[in-house]
N, C-alpha and C positions, 0 to 999 in steps of 0.2 A: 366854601363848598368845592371848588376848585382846588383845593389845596387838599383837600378830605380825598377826592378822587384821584389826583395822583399817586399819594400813597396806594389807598385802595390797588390801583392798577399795577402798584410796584408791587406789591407782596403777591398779588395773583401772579403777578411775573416770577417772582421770586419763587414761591409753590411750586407751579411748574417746572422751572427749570432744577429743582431740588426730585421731584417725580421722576425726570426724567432722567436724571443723574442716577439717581435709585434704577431706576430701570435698567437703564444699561450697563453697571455695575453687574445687577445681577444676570444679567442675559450672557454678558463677557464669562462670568463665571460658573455659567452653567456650561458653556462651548470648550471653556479648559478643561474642563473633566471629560469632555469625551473625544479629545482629539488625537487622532495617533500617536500610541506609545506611551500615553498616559496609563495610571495604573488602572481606570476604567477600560480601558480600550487597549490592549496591549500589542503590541508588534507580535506576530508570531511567523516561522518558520515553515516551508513548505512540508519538511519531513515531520513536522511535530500534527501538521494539518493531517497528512497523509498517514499519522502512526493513528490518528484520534479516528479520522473514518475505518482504518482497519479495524479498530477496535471495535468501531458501532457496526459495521457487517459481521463481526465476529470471525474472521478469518486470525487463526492464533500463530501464535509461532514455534516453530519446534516439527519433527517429522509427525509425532505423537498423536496430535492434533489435527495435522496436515496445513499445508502451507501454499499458499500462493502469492504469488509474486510477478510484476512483470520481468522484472531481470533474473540473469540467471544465478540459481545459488547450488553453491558446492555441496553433496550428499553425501555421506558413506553407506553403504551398505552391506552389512557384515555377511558372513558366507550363513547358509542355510532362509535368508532374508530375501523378501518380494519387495524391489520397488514399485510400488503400484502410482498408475498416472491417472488423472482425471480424463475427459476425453478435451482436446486442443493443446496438452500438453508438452513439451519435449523434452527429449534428451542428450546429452552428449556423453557417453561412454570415454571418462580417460585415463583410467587407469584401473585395471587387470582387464578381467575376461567374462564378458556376459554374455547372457541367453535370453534370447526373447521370451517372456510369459501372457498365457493368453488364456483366458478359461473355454474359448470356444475354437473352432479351427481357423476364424481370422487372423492377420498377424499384425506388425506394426509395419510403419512408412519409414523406408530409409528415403530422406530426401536429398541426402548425400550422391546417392547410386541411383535413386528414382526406381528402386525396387522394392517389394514386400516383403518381409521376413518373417518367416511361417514359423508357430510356436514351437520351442524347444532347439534352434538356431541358433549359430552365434550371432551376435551385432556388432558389427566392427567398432572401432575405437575412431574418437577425432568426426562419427558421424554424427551429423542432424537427424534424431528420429523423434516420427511425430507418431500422437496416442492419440488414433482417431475417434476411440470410442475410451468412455471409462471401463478401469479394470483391468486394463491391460497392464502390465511393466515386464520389467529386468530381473534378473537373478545373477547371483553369483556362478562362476564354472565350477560345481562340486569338485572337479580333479585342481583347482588349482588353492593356494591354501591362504590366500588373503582375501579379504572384501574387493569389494567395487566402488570409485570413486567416480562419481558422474556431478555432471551439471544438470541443475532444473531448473525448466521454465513452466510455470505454472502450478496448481493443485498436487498436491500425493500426499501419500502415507505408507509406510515402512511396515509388512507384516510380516 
C-alpha cells in the first residue's frame, strides 16, 4: 500500500507540474503578442499619431478646405484672392504687397508695431499680424502684378 501511494503521489506531482508547464507556456505566449512593436502592438510615430487625430477632428489639408496648424506654413495667394483667417490666427506678409481685409470697420493687430491696421491699408512685410476675430485677412495690391506669399499660423481659407 505504501508502494501504491507513492506512485499515486508521483503522478499527482507529475500532473501538476505538466498543468503548470501548460500554463505558463500559454500565459508567456499570450504576453509575446502584445508587447511593443509586435505586429499586435505596433511602435508608431508622433507625426503618424498627430496625422490620425487630424484626421478624426477633420481638419483637411489644402487652402480649399482650410487648414490649421500649429506651425507656420507657406500660402500663395494669387492677385484678385482674400486670404481669410480664423479668429487667433496670424500672419506674416513676405513677399509682395498686401492690404488689410475686413468686412466691418475693425481692422487687424500689427503686433510687430503694436498698432491696428484699418481695413483697406497696407500691412507691412516681415510683420506679425494677428486675426483677432474670424473673417478677417490679406489681399493682394491690385496695382502690383504678382500674388502674395505669406506665412500662416493657424485656420484659413483662400476666397
Amino acid at each position: 500500500m505504501r508502494k501504491n501511494m507513492k506512485i499515486l503521489s508521483a503522478a499527482i506531482v507529475a500532473a501538476s507540474l505538466l498543468a503548470g508547464v501548460g500554463y505558463y507556456q500559454t500565459a508567456m505566449a499570450d504576453s509575446s503578442t502584445t508587447s511593443p512593436g509586435s505586429t499586435n502592438d505596433p511602435i508608431v510615430t508622433k507625426s503618424y499619431v498627430d496625422q490620425k487625430i487630424s484626421e478624426a477632428l477633420g481638419t483637411g489639408t489644402g487652402a480649399d478646405s482650410g487648414t490649421s496648424s500649429s506651425k507656420l506654413e507657406v500660402v500663395t495667394v494669387p492677385i484678385g484672392k482674400k486670404l481669410i483667417v480664423e479668429d487667433g490666427g496670424e500672419v506674416i506678409v513676405r513677399a509682395g504687397k498686401a492690404i488689410a481685409y475686413s468686412p466691418d470697420v475693425n481692422g487687424l493687430s500689427d503686433l510687430t508695431d503694436g498698432l491696428d491696421i484699418a481695413p483697406g491699408k497696407a500691412v507691412a512685410n516681415n510683420h506679425l499680424i494677428l486675426f483677432p476675430r474670424a473673417g478677417r485677412g490679406v489681399e493682394a495690391d491690385p496695382a502690383q502684378k504678382n500674388g502674395l506669399t505669406v506665412l500662416v499660423r493657424g485656420k484659413y481659407n483662400i476666397q
